[in-house]
Legacy VTK file of the C-alpha trace (Angstrom):
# vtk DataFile Version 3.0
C-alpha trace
ASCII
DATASET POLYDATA
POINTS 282 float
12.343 6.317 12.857
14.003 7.511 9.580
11.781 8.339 6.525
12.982 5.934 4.626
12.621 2.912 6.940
8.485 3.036 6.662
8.473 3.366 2.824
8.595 -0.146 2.011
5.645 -1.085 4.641
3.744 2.076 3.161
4.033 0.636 -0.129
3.054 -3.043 1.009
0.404 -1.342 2.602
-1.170 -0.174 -0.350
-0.411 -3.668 -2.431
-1.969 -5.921 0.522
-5.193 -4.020 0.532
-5.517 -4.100 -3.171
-7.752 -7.044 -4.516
-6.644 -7.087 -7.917
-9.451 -8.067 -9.659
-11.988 -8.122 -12.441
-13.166 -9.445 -15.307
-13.698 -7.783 -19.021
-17.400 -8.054 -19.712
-19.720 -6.527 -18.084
-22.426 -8.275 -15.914
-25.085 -8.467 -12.945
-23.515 -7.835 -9.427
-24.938 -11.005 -8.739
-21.619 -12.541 -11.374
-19.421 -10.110 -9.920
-17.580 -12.311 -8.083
-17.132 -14.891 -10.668
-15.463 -12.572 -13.444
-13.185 -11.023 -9.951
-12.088 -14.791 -9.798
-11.240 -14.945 -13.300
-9.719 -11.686 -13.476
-7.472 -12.135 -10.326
-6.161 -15.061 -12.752
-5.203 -12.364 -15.026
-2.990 -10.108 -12.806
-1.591 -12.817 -11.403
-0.306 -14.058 -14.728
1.505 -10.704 -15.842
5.207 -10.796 -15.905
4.969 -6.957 -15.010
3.313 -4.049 -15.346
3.470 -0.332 -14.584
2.624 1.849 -11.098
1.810 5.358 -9.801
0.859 6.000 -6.469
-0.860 9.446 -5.100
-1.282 9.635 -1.477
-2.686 12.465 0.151
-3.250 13.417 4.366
-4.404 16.064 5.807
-4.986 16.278 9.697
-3.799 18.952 12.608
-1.238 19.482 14.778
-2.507 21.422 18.049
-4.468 23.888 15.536
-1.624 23.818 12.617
-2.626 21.995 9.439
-0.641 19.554 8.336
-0.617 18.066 4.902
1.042 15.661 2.947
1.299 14.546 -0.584
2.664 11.220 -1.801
3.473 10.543 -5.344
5.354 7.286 -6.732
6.251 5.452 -9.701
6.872 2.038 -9.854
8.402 -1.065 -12.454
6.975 -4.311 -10.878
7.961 -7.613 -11.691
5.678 -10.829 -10.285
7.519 -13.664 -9.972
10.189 -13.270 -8.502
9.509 -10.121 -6.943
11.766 -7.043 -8.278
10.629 -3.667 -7.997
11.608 -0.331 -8.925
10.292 2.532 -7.881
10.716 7.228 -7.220
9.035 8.643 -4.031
8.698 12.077 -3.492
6.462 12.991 -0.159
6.305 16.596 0.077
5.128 17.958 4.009
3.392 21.435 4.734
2.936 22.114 8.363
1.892 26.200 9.890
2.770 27.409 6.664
6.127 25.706 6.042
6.927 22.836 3.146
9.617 20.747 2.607
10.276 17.525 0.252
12.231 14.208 0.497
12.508 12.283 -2.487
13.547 8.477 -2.261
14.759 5.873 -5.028
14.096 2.169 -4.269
14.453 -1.240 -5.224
13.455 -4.265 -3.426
14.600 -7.691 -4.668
13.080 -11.119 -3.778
15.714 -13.973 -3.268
14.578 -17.483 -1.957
12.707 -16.468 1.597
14.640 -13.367 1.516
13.477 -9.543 0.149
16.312 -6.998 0.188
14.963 -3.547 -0.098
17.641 -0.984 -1.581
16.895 2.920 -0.656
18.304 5.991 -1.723
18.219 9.000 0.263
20.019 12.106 -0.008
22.074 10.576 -2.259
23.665 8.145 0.291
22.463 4.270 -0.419
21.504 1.708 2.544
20.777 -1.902 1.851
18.086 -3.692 4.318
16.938 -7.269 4.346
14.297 -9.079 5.824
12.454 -12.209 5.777
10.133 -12.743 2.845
7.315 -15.185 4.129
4.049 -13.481 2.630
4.138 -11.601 -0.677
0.598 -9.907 -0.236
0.413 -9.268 -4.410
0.480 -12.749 -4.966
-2.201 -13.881 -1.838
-4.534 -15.010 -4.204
-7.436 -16.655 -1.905
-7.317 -13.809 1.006
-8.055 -11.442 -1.781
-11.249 -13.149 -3.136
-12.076 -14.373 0.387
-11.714 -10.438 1.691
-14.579 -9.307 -0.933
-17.648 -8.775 0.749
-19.600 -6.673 -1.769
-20.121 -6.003 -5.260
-21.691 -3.314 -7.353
-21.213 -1.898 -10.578
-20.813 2.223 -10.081
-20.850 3.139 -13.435
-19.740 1.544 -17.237
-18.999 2.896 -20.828
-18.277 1.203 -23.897
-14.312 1.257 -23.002
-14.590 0.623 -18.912
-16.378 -0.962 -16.148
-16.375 1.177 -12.396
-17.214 -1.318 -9.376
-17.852 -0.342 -6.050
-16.144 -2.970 -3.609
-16.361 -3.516 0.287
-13.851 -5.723 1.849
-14.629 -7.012 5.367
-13.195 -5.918 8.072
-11.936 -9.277 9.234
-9.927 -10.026 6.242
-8.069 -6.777 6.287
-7.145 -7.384 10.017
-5.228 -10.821 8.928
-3.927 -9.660 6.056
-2.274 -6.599 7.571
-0.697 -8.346 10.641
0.407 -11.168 8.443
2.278 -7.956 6.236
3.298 -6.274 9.603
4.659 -9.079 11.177
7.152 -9.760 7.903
8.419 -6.499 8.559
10.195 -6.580 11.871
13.438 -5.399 9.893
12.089 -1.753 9.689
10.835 -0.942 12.259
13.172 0.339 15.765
15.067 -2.383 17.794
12.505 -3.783 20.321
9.133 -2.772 18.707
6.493 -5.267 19.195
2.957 -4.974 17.333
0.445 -4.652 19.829
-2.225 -7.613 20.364
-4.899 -5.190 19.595
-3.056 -3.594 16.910
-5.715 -4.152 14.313
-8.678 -5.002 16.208
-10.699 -2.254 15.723
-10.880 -1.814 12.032
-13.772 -2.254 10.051
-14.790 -2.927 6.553
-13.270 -1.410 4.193
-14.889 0.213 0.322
-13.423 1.649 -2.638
-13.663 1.292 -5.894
-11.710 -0.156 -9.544
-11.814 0.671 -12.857
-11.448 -2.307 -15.369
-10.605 -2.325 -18.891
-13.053 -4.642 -20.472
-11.137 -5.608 -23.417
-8.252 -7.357 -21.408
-9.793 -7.514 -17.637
-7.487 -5.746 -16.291
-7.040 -2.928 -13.517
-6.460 0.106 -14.490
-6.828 2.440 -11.075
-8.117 1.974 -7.567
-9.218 4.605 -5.492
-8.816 3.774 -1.736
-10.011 6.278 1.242
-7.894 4.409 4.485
-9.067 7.464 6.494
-10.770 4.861 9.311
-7.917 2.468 9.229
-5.450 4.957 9.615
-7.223 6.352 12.432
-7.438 2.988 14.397
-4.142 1.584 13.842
-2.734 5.180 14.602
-5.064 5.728 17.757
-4.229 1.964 18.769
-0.510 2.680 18.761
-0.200 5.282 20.798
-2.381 3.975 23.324
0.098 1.332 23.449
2.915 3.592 24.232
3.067 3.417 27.780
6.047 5.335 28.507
4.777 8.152 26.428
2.785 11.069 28.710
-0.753 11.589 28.678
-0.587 14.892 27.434
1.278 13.671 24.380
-0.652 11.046 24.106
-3.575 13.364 23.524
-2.050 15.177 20.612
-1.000 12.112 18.638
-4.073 10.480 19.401
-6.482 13.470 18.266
-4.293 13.879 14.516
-4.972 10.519 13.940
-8.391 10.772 14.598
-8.683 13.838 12.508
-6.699 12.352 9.902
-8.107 11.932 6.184
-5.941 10.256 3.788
-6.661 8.999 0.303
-5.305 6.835 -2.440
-5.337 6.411 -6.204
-3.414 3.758 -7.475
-2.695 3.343 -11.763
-2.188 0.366 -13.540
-0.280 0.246 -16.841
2.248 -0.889 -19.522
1.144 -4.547 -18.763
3.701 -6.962 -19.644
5.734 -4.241 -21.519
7.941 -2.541 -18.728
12.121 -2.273 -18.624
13.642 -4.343 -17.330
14.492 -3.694 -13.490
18.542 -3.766 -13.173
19.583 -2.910 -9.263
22.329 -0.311 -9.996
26.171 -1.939 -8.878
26.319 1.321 -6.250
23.326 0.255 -4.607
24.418 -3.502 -4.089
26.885 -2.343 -2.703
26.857 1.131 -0.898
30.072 3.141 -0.382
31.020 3.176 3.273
LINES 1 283
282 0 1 2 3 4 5 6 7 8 9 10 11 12 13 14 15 16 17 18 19 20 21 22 23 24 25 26 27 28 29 30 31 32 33 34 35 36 37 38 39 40 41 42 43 44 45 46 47 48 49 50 51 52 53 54 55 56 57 58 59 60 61 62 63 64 65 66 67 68 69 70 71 72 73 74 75 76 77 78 79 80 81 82 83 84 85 86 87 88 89 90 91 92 93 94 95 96 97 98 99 100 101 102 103 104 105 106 107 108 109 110 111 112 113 114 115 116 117 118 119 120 121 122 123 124 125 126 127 128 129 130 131 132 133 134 135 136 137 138 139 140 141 142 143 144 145 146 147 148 149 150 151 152 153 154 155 156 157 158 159 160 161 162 163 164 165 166 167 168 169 170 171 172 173 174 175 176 177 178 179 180 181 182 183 184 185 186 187 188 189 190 191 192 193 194 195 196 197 198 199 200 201 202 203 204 205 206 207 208 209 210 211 212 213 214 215 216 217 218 219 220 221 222 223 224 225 226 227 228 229 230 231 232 233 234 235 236 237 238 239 240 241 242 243 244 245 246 247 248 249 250 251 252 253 254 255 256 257 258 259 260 261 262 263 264 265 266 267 268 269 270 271 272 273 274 275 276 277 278 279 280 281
């Protein structure tokens, strides 16, 4: 598979685990879920807002590290969906680096998103169908919240610690998955056990009291990564056991972390899809 095919699930990836949430004053973790409620409101009701994205992985390859770093900067707008956003993933593996950096926009029309990518200066133009917009899944992300505690607070900000349960994440991420046939290779099928082995999942948010909302989000998906990764190529059944031994163990070694910024609330540009990637030169 290209790089630039899995972008677009890596970034849904990110947005469908996210419960956007929290309220402005502080409280008892026993009200914790209340002022989420209200808060969740909140994002939802933003026009658009600002975000960065840094990803990092680190695993081995038969003894060789291998590392990656993630780093992304995004315009979002709600309703309907328009996004623009600048990927750069840089890889080091035995000693050797290399970047790719990708320019994207992805544009909701009626049951339709249209993802626009950029890659070594040469423009493609994708589209799928648009049946579950994850940011705007309002219930599964209270519903998914299976803790509350508050980590640590100043006068400016309020840090909660949040577990989401297992059980949510596994709907939620087939539901996302299964939208996404588009980009993945001609013939893939998600296996029935794709998700089944994941378990709840904890990170934490920093709120801004004075207007509720999220400013960053901190996500380890080391475990998740590891199952879905270990549960794929266990499903490869055309793939050799000795190869599936190597994929298998850098998934299982894998650690990979997220930290996701909020800003410029209602106050971003305007996202304008550029005439040469509407429509790419042949």
């Amino acid at each position: 598979m290209k790089l630039k095919k899995p972008l677009l699930f890596f970034l849904l990836l990110h947005l469908l685990v996210l419960p956007v949430c929290v309220s402005a004053a502080p409280a008892a973790a026993t009200d914790l879920k209340t002022l989420v409620t209200r808060s969740q409101s909140k994002m939802l009701a933003l026009q658009n807002y600002h975000m960065t994205l840094q990803t990092t992985i680190a695993s081995a390859v038969q003894g060789q590290d291998f590392r990656t770093l993630t780093t992304g900067e995004f315009d979002l707008q709600q309703k309907p969906l328009l996004v623009q956003g600048d990927l750069t993933v840089s890889v080091n593996f035995a000693g050797k680096a290399f970047n790719q950096s990708v320019s994207q926009y992805m544009e909701e029309s009626g049951n339709q998103l249209t993802v626009y990518s950029k890659v070594n200066e040469t423009w493609t133009r994708q589209q799928m169908p648009f049946k579950y917009n994850p940011v705007q899944d309002y219930q599964d992300y209270i519903g998914a919240i299976k803790s509350l505690a508050v980590k640590s607070e100043t006068d400016q900000q309020l840090v909660l610690e949040v577990v989401a349960t297992g059980d949510a994440i596994k709907e939620r991420l087939a539901r996302s998955f299964d939208s996404m046939n588009a980009f993945f290779p001609a013939g893939f099928k998600r296996p029935p056990d794709f998700f089944a082995n994941i378990g709840d999942m904890a990170y934490t948010m920093t709120i801004d009291k004075k207007s509720g909302l999220v400013l960053e989000m901190n996500i380890d998906v080391s475990n998740l990564m590891s199952s879905v990764g270990v549960t794929l190529v266990e499903s490869m059944e055309t793939l050799p056991a000795e190869q599936k031994q190597v994929l298998a163990k850098i998934f299982t070694q894998m650690k990979m972390t997220t930290t996701i910024s909020f800003s410029q609330f209602n106050t971003t540009d305007p996202v304008i899809i550029p005439e040469e990637a509407r429509n790419p030169a042949p």
